[in-house]
C-alpha positions in Angstrom: 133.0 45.4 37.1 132.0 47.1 33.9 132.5 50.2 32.0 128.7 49.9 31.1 126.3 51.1 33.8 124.5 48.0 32.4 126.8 45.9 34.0 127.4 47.2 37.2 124.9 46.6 40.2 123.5 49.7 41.6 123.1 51.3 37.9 126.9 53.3 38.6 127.9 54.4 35.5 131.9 54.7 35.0 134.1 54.1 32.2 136.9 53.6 34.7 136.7 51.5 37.7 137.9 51.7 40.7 139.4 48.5 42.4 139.6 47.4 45.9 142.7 45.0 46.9 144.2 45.9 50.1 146.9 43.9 51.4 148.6 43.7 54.9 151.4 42.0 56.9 149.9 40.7 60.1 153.6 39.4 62.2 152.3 37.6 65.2 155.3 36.5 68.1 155.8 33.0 68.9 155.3 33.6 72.5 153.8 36.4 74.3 155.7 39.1 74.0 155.3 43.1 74.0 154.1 45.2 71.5 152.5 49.2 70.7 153.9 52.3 71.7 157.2 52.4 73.2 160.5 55.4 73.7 164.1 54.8 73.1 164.3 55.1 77.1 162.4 52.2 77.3 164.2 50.0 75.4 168.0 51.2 75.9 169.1 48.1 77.9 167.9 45.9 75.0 169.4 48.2 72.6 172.8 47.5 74.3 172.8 44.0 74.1 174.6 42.3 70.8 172.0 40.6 68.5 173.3 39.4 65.0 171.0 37.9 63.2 173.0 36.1 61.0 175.0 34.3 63.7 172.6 31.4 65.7 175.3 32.5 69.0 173.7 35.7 69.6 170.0 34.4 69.2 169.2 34.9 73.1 170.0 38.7 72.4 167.7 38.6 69.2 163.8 39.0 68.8 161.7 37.3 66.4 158.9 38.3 63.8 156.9 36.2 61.9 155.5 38.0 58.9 152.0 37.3 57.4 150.7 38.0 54.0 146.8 39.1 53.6 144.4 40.8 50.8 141.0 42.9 51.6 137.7 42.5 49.6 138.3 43.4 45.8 138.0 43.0 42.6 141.1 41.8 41.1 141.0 38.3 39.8 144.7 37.8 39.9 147.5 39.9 41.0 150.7 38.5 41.3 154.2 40.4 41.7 157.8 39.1 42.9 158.3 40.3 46.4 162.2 40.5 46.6 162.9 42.2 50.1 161.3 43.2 53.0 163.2 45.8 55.3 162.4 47.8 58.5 164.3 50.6 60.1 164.6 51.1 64.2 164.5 54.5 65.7 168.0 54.6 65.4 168.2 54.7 61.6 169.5 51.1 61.4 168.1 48.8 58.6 166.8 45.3 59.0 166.0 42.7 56.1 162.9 40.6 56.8 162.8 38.5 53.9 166.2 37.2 52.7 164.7 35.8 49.7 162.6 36.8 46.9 159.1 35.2 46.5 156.1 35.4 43.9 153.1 36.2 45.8 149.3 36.7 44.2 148.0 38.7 46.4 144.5 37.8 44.8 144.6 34.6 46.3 144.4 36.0 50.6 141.0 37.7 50.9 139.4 35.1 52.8 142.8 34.2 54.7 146.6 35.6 55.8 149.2 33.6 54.8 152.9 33.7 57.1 155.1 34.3 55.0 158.6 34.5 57.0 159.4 34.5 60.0 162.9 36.8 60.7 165.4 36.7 63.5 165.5 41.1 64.1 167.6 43.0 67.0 165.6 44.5 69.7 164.5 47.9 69.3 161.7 50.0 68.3 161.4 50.1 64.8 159.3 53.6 62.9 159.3 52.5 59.7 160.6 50.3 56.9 160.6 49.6 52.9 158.9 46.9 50.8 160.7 46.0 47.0 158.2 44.6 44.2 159.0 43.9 40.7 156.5 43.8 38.4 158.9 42.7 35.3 156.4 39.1 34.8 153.4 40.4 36.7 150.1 38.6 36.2 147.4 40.7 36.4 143.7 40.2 35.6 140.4 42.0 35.8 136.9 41.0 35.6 134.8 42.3 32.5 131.3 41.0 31.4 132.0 38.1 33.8 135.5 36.8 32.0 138.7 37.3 32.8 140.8 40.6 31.4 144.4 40.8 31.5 145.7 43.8 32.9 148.6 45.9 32.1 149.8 48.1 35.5 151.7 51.7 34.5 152.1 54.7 37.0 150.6 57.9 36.5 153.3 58.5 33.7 151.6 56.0 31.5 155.2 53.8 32.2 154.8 50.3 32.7 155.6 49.5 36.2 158.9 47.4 36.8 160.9 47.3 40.4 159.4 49.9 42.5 159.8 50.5 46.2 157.4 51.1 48.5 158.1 53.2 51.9 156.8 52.0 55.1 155.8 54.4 57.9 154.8 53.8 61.5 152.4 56.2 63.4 154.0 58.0 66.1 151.8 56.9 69.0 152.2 53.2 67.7 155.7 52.0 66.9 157.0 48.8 67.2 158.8 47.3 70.4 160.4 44.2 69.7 162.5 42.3 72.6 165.1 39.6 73.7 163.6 36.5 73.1 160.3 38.1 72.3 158.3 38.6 68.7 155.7 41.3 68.3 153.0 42.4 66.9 153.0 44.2 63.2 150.4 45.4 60.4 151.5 46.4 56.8 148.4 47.5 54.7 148.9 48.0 51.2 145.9 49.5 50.1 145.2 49.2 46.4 142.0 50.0 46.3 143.2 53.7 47.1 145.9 53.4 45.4 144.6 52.0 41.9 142.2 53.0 39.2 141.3 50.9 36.3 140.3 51.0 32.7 138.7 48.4 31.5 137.7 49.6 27.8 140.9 49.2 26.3 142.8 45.3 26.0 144.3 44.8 27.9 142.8 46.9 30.5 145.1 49.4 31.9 146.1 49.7 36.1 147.4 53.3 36.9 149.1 52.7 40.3 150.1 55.0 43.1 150.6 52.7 45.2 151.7 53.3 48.9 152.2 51.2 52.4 151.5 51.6 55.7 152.1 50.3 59.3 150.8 49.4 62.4 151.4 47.2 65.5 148.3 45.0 65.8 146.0 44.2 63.0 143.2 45.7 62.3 141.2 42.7 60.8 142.1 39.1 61.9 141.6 35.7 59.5 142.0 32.5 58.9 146.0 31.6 58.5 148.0 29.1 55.9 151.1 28.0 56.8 153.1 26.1 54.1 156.8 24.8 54.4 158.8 21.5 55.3 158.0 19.3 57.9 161.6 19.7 60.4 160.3 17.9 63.7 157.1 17.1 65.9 156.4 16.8 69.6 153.6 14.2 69.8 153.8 14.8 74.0 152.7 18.3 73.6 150.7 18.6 69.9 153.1 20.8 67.8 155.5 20.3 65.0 157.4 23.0 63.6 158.4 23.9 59.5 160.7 25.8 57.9 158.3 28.4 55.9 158.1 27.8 52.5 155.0 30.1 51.4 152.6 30.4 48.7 154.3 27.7 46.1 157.3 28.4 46.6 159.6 25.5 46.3 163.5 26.1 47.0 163.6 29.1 49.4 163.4 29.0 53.2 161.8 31.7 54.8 162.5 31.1 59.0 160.6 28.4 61.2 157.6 28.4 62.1 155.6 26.6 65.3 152.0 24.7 64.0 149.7 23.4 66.7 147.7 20.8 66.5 144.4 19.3 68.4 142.6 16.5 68.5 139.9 18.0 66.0 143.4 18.7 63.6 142.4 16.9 60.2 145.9 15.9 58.8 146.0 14.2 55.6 149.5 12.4 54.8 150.2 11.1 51.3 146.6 10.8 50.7 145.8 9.0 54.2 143.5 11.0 56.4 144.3 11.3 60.5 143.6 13.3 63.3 145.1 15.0 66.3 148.5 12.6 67.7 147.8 10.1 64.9 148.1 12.3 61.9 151.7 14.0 64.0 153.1 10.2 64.5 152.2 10.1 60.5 154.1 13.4 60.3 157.1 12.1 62.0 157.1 8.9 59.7 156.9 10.7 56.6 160.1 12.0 57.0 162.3 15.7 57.7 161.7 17.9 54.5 157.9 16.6 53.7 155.8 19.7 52.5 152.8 20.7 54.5 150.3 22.6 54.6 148.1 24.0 57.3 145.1 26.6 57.6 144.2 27.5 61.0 143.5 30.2 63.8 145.6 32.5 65.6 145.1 33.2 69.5 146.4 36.6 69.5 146.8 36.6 73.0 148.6 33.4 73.8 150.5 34.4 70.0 149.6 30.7 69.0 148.6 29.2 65.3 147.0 26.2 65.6 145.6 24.3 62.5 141.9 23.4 61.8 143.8 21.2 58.8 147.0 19.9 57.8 147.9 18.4 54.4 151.3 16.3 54.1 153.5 15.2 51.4 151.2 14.2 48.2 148.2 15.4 49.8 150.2 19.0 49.1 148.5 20.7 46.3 150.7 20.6 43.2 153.3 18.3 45.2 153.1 15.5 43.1 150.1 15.9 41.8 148.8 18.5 39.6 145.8 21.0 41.5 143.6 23.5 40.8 141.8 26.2 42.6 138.7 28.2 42.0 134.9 27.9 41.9 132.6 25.2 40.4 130.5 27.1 37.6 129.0 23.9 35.7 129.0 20.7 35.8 127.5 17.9 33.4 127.6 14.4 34.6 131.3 14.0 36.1 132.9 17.2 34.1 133.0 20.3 36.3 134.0 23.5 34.8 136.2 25.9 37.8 136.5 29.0 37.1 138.8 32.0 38.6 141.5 29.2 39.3 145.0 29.4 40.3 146.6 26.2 38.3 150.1 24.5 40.2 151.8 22.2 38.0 154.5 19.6 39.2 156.9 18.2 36.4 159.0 15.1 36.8 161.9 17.4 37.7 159.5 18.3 40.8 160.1 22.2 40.0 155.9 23.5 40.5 154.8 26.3 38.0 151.7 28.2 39.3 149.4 30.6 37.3 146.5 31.9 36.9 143.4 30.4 34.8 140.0 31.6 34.6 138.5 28.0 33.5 139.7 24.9 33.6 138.0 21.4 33.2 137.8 19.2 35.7 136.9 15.1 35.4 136.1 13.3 38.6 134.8 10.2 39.3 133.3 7.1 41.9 137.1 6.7 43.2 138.2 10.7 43.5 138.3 11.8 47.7 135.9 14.1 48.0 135.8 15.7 51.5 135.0 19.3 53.1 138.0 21.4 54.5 135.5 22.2 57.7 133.2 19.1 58.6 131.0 20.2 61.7 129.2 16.9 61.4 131.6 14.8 62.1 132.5 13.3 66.1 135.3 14.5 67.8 138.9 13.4 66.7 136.9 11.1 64.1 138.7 11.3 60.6 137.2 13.5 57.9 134.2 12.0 56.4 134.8 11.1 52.8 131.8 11.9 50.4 130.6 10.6 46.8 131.5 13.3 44.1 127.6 14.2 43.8 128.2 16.3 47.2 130.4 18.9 44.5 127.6 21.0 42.9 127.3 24.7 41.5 129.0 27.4 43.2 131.2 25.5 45.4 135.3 26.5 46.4 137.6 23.8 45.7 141.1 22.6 45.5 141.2 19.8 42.7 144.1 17.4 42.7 144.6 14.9 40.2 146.6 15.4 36.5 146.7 17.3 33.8 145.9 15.6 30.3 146.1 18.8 28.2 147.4 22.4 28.2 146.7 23.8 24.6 144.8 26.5 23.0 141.9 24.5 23.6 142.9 25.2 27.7 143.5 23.1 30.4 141.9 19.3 31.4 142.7 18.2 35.0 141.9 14.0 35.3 140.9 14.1 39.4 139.6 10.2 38.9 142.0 9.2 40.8 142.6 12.5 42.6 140.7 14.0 45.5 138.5 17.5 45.5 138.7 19.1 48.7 135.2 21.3 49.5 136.0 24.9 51.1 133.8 26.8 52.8 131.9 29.2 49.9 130.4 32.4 50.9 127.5 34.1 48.9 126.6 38.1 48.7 122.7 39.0 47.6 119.6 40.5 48.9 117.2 38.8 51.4 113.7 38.4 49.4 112.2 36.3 52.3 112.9 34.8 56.1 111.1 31.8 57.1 111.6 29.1 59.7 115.0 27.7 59.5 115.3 29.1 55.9 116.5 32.3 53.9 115.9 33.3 50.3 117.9 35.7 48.6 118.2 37.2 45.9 121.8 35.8 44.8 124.1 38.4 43.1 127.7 36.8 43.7 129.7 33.7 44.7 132.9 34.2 46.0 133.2 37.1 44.4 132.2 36.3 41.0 128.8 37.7 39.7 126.0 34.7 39.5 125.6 35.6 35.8 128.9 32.9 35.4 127.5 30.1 37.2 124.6 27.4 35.1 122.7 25.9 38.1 121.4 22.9 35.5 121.4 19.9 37.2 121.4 21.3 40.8 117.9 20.6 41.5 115.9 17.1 41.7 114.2 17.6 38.5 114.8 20.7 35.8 111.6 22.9 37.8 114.0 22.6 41.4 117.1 23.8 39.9 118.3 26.2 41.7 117.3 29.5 40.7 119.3 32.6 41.5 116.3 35.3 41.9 114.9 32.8 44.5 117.8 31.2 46.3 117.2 28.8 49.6 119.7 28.5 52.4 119.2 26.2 55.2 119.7 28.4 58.0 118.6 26.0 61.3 118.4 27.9 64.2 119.8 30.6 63.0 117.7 33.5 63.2 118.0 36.7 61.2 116.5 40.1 61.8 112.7 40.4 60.7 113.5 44.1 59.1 116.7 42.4 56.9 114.4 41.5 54.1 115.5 43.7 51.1 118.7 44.4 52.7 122.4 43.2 51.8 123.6 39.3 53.4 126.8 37.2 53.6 126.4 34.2 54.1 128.9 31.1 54.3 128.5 27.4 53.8 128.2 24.8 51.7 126.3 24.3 48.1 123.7 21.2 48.7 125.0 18.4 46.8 124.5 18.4 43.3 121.1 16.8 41.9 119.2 17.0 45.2 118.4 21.0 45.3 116.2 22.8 47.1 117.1 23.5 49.2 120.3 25.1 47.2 122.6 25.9 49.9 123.4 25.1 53.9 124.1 28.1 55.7 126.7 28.2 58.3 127.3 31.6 59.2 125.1 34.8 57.9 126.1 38.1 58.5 123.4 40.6 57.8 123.2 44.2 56.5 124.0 45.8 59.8 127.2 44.0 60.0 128.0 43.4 55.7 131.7 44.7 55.6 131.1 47.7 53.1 133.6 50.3 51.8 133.4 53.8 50.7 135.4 55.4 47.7 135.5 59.1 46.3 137.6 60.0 43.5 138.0 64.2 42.8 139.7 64.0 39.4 143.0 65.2 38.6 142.5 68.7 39.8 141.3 67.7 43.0 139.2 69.1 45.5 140.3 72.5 48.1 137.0 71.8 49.9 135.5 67.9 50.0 133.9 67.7 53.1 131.2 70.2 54.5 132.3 69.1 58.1 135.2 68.0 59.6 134.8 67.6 63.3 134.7 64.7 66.4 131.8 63.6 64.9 133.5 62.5 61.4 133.8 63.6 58.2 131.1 64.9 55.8 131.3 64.3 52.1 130.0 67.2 49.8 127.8 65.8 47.0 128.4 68.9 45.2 132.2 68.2 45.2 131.5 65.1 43.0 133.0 64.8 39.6 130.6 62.7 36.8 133.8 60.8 35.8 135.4 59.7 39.3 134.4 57.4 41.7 131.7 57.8 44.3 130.5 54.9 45.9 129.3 52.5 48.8 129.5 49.5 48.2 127.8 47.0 50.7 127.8 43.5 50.0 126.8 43.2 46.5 125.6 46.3 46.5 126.6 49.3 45.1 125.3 52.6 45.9 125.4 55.8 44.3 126.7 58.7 46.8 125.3 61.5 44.2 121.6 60.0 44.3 121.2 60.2 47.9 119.1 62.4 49.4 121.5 64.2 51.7 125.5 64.4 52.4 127.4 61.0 53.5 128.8 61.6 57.2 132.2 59.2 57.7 132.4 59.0 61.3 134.8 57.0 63.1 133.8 53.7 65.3 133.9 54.0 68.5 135.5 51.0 70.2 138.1 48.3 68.3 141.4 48.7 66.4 141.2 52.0 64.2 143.7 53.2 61.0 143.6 56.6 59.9 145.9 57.6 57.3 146.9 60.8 55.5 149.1 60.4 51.9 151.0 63.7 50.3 153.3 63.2 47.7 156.5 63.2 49.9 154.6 61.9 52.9 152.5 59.6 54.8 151.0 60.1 58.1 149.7 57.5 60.1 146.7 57.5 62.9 145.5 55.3 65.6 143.5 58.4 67.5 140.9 60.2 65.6 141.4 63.2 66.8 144.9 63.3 65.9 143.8 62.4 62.2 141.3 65.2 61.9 144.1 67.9 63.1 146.1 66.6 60.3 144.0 66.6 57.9 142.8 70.2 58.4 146.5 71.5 58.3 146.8 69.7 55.3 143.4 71.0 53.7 144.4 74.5 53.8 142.3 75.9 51.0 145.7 75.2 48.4 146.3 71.6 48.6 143.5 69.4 47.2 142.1 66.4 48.1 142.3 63.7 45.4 140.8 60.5 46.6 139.7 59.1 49.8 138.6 55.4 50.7 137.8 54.0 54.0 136.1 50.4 55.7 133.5 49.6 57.8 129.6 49.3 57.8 127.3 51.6 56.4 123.6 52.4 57.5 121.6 53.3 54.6 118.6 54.7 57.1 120.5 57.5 58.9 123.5 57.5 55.5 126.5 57.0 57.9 129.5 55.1 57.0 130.8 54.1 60.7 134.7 53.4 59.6 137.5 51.6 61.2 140.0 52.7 58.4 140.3 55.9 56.6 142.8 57.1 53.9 143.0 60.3 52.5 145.2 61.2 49.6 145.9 65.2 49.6 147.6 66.9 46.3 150.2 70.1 46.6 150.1 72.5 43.8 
C-alpha cells in the first residue's frame, strides 16, 4: 500500500489509498432460540413479562446475547480504539447497554477470526437499532508503506483529530431482531471501514479521514473461526463443557457475561504448560482452580448455537499470563533468532497488570527446550496429545504466538528469550498467482503472506542448500490430492497451511486448503471525489448495477482487488456490472448524511437507491464483497454499500 504506482500490484497509481477494515458483531444464543423478522404483535406477551437485567430474580423473564467481535480483509496493520459501551434500542424506544464495561479492542487482530466479546442479559423484544461509543483519545493506528510499518493519525472530514465519537446502529426493516424468554438470538454489526476511510500515506504520520458508520443485521453474513478468552468458573467433565466469565482480547480486570465452551475428545488443552486432550485436559481445568485464564479458538454450529473449541490454553499457557508473548509472522531467521514482524506484543509485570501493543518487529530467541507445536495438527491420532516438534519445524513465513521473556525494550526494540518458552504454529495463508499445476504440487507466484507483501520476508536458509531456498517467483506447495482447476494457471490463489520446516525446502510450503480464483474473496471500491457523481452507474436494474468508466475521477479510487491482485476498473475494456448473488445471506446498504438504510432483498435496495439518485444528490463512494470474474467483468456481490451526498 503505496502512494507510488511502483509499489502497488496491478500498476494503480494513487497518492491516497483506500483501506479495507470491516468489522462486525456476530451474537450467537446459547441455545436455539429465534431470530429475523418479527412485529410488536408477535412479541407482546414477552413484552409484558418483567425482565431486569440487573437483578439475577427476573432472569427466567430475560433473553440473552452473546456479542462477537470480527474484522474483514484489509490493510490496516493495527487499529486499536477503547470500546466503552455498546447499546441497542427495542421497537419501543427503550435503550439497552450491552457492554457494561469499557474494553480496548484492535480490531486489526480479527480478520482470520471473531472474537465474543460479551455476552448480555437483554429484555425480550424486538430491537430496530442501537448505538456503539469509541474513543479514540490513545488510539494506535498503523499503516503499511514500502513494507514497514506507518503510524497513523485518524481525523474526520474536518481535518479534527477523532476523540469519543458515536456511531448509530440501524436494523433493516424486513430483518429486526427477536429476542425471547430464555432465548439468545442472532445479531450482525458491520462496521465497514473500508467505506468509511481513506488514507494518505505521503505525509508522517499518514493521515485516516474517517466517516465512519455501522450497520445491523440478524445472522451474519460471513462466519469464522471464534476465540473465547476469560476465567475458568466451573466444568462438567459428564457432558464436555466448562463455562468462563468473558474476559476478551487482553483485558484483565473486567467481566463481560458467561460464556459456555465445549469441548471434544480432539480439544487440545494446554494447562500451565502441560498439554491434554478432551476429559483429561477439563479434569486439568477443574484442578487448576476457579478464576484460571483461558483461552479457546473454536467453531460455531449456528444451528445447534454451540462453540466448541478446536484448542484451549490454561493458566501460564495464556499468552502474556505469566509469561511475556508475541504475535505476528516469522520474516527471517538465522540459526535460533527469528525476526516476527506485524506483532501484537503482551507484557506481564510482577504486579500481573498485562500491557499489549503493537510492534512491527521484534526478535525472538528459541532454542532445543522451547515447545514448539501447531495450533491445528491433522497428523496426529484421535484424542492423542499435540505432537511437540524441534524448533527447525519454525521457518519463513510462518504465524506464531511466542511465549517466553522479554530481555530488552529500548530504542534498539524489543528481544523476547522463548528458550525456555514455547512457539505455537498457526495456520498461515498465502495470496499469489499460479505459474504451474502438477501432480500433488502448485507453484505460484508468491505476492503476500498473511497479508504482508513477500518483499518483507528473507527465505535464506529455508532450503537444503542456498540453490533450494525458497524462491518467491517460483513457490512449491504440497497440495496431495488436492486438485485444482487446469484453466487456474495465471489466475489469483489462497492457499492455507503450513511453511515446511526450516532448512529442508522444497518443497516450501504444505498446503491444506486452496481456494482458487473463482472462489478468491475479492472486493470492489469506487471513490467519485468530493463533488460526487449525479449519474455513476449506466444501469441499475434486477440484473445489478453498472459502473460508468467515464464517471471515474484520476484521483479516487477504482478498483478490484482479488487476492493479491489489483485491478484497474478504468483499463478494462468495457463497464463493471455489480450484480447481486443469488442464493446465501445478502447486505445491501444505503448511507446519506442523516441516514442509513439497510437491505436484505435486492430489489428493495435498488428502489432505494434510485429514489435517492435523483439527478441532485450525488453518489460519493461505493464498496461491495464477493468474487469477481475477470472473463465476463462481473463482480457477483453479497454486500453492497453505497454512500449518497445531498447538496
Amino acid at each position: 500500500m503505496n502512494a507510488s504506482n511502483n509499489h502497488l500490484p496491478g500498476g494503480v497509481k494513487n497518492s491516497t489509498i483506500w483501506i479495507s477494515i470491516a468489522l462486525m458483531i456476530l451474537t450467537i444464543g446459547l441455545s436455539a432460540c429465534g431470530g429475523g423478522a418479527a412485529t410488536t404483535e408477535e412479541i407482546t406477551p414477552l413484552a409484558a413479562a418483567t425482565c431486569i437485567p440487573s437483578d439475577p430474580s427476573t432472569a427466567s423473564e430475560c433473553g440473552s446475547v452473546i456479542i462477537g467481535l470480527t474484522d474483514a480483509d484489509g490493510d490496516f496493520l493495527s487499529y486499536a480504539v477503547d470500546v466503552t459501551g455498546l447499546t441497542l434500542e427495542k421497537a419501543n424506544g427503550a435503550v439497552i447497554d450491552v457492554l457494561p464495561n469499557s474494553t480496548r479492542i484492535d480490531f486489526a487482530q480479527y480478520v482470520d477470526l471473531t472474537e465474543f466479546v460479551s455476552v448480555a442479559t437483554v429484555p425480550p423484544g424486538v430491537y430496530v437499532a442501537g448505538t456503539i461509543h469509541l474513543d479514540y483519545s490513545n488510539a494506535e493506528v498503523f499503516v503499511e508503506s514500502d513494507g514497514d510499518a506507518k503510524e497513523t493519525d485518524v481525523v474526520d472530514t474536518d481535518g479534527n483529530a477523532m476523540g469519543q465519537t458515536s456511531l448509530k446502529i440501524k436494523l433493516s426493516d424486513r430483518n429486526q431482531l427477536l429476542v425471547t424468554r430464555a432465548r439468545a438470538a442472532l445479531l450482525t454489526l458491520d462496521f465497514d471501514l473500508d467505506a468509511s476511510h481513506t488514507v494518505d500515506i505521503a505525509p508522517t504520520p499518514a493521515i485516516a479521514v474517517a466517516e465512519p458508520f455501522i450497520v445491523a443485521e440478524p445472522d451474519p453474513v460471513d462466519t469464522k473461526d471464534i476465540r473465547v478468552r476469560g476465567r475458568f468458573i466451573e466444568a462438567n467433565v459428564d457432558e464436555m463443557y466448562y463455562t468462563v466469565a468473558l474476559r476478551p482480547f487482553h483485558d484483565i480486570a473486567n467481566d463481560f457475561g458467561r460464556m459456555k465452551v465445549n469441548v471434544t475428545d480432539a480439544t487440545d488443552i494446554e494447562v500451565n504448560g502441560t498439554a491434554y486432550a478432551g476429559a483429561e485436559g477439563l479434569r486439568a481445568l477443574e484442578a487448576a482452580g476457579q478464576g484460571t485464564l483461558t483461552v479457546a479458538q473454536g467453531t460455531v454450529n449456528v444451528a445447534e448455537r454451540e462453540f466448541t473449541a478446536n484448542i484451549v490454553l490454561a493458566g501460564s499457557s495464556v499468552p502474556g499470563n505469566g509469561l511475556d508473548a508475541v504475535k505476528g509472522s516469522v520474516i527471517s531467521r538465522v540459526e535460533n533468532e527469528l525476526v516476527v514482524r506485524g506483532g501484537t506484543v503482551i507484557l506481564t509485570d510482577a504486579a500481573s497488570v498485562t500491557r499489549s501493543f503493537f510492534r512491527d518487529d521484534v526478535t525472538v530467541t528459541v532454542g532445543p527446550d522451547t515447545v514448539v507445536y501447531k495450533t491445528v495438527d491433522t497428523d496426529r491420532p484421535l484424542g492423542a496429545p499435540m505432537r511437540l516438534l524441534d524448533n527447525s519445524a519454525i521457518s519463513i513465513g510462518q504465524a506464531v504466538t511466542v511465549r517466553g521473556t522479554v530481555v530488552s525494550n529500548d530504542e534498539q526494540g524489543i528481544h523476547i528469550d522463548a528458550t525456555n518458552g514455547a512457539v505455537l504454529m498457526h495456520i498461515t495463508h498465502l495470496s499469489g498467482l499460479v505459474n504451474a499445476i502438477n501432480p500433488g504440487e502448485t507453484e505460484i507466484e508468491l505476492q503476500a503472506i498473511d497479508r504482508r507483501r513477500v518483499q518483507v520476508f528473507d527465505f535464506t536458509g529455508t532450503g537444503s542448500s542456498p540453490e533450494t531456498d525458497a524462491n518467491p517467483a517460483a513457490y512449491q506447495v504440497s497440495t496431495g490430492n488436492v486438485l485444482m482447476p487446469s484453466d487456474a494457471t495465471g489466475q489469483p490463489v489462497v492457499i492455507y497451511g503450513y511453511p515446511y520446516e526450516f532448512g529442508a525446502a522444497p518443497p516450501d510450503f504444505e498446503g491444506r486448503t486452496i481456494i482458487d480464483y473463482s472462489d478468491v474473496r475479492s472486493s470492489i471500491g469506487v471513490g467519485w471525489g468530493a463533488a460526487g457523481s449525479t449519474s455513476p452507474f449506466l444501469m441499475m436494474d434486477s440484473t445489478g448495477l453498472l459502473l460508468d468508466r467515464r464517471e471515474f475521477g484520476d484521483d479516487q479510487r477504482h478498483h478490484i482487488k482479488q487476492g493479491p491482485v489489483l485491478i484497474d476498473l478504468s483499463t478494462l475494456d468495457s463497464d463493471t456490472l455489480i450484480a447481486p448473488r443469488e442464493t446465501g445471506r445478502k447486505l445491501f446498504t444505503v448511507k446519506t448524511s442523516d441516514s442509513l438504510q439497510l437491505y436484505a432483498d435486492f430489489d428493495d435496495f435498488l428502489n432505494a437507491l434510485t429514489l435517492e439518485l435523483d439527478g441532485v444528490n450525488a453518489a460519493r463512494s461505493m464498496y461491495a464483497r464477493g468474487q469477481y470474474n475477470a472473463d465476463t467483468n462481473v463482480f457477483t456481490a453479497y454486500k453492497i454499500f453505497v454512500y449518497i451526498m445531498e447538496p
